[in-house]
N, C-alpha and C positions, 0 to 999 in steps of 0.2 A: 791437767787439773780440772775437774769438776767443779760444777755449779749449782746453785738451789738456791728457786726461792719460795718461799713465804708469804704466799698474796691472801688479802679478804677481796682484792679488784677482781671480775671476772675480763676485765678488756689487760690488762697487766699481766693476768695469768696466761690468757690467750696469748697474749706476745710472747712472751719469755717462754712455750711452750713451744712455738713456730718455730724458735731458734736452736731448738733443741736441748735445752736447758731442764733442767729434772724440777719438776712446782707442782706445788699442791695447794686448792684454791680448801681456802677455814671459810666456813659456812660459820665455828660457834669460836667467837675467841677467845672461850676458854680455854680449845686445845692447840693456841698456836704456843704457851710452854712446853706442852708434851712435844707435838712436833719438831720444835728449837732442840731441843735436846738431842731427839735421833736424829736429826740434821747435824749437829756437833760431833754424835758418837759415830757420823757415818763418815765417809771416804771424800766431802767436798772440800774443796779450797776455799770458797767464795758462797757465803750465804748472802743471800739477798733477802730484804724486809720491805713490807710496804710501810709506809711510817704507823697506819695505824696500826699494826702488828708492834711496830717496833713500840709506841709510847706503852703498849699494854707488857711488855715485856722488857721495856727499859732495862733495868736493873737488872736481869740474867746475862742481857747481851755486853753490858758494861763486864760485869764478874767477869764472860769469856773472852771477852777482849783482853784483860787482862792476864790471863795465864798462859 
């Protein structure tokens, strides 16, 4: 199972990168929805959020949790 996550941290990103884990650091967080998305439509088991990602995207992450 694959992994990803979702950082605005650069020391967060750094780690989860160390570990070999697939991340991509948002510079704008307007496109941490775009990203959520191909993260969903991709091949991972386990997305990770930093919280700030996660409160700006709240409510898509809720919707996928659900289906």
């Amino acid at each position: 199972m694959k992994s990803f996550l979702l950082s605005d941290n650069w020391d967060t990103y750094m780690g989860f990168k160390l570990t070999g884990i697939d991340s991509i650091l948002l510079s704008d967080d307007n496109d941490a929805l775009e990203e959520f998305k191909k993260a969903l439509a991709g091949e991972f088991g386990i997305i990770f959020l930093t919280e700030k990602i996660y409160l700006k995207i709240k409510n898509e992450v809720i919707k996928a949790k659900s289906v």
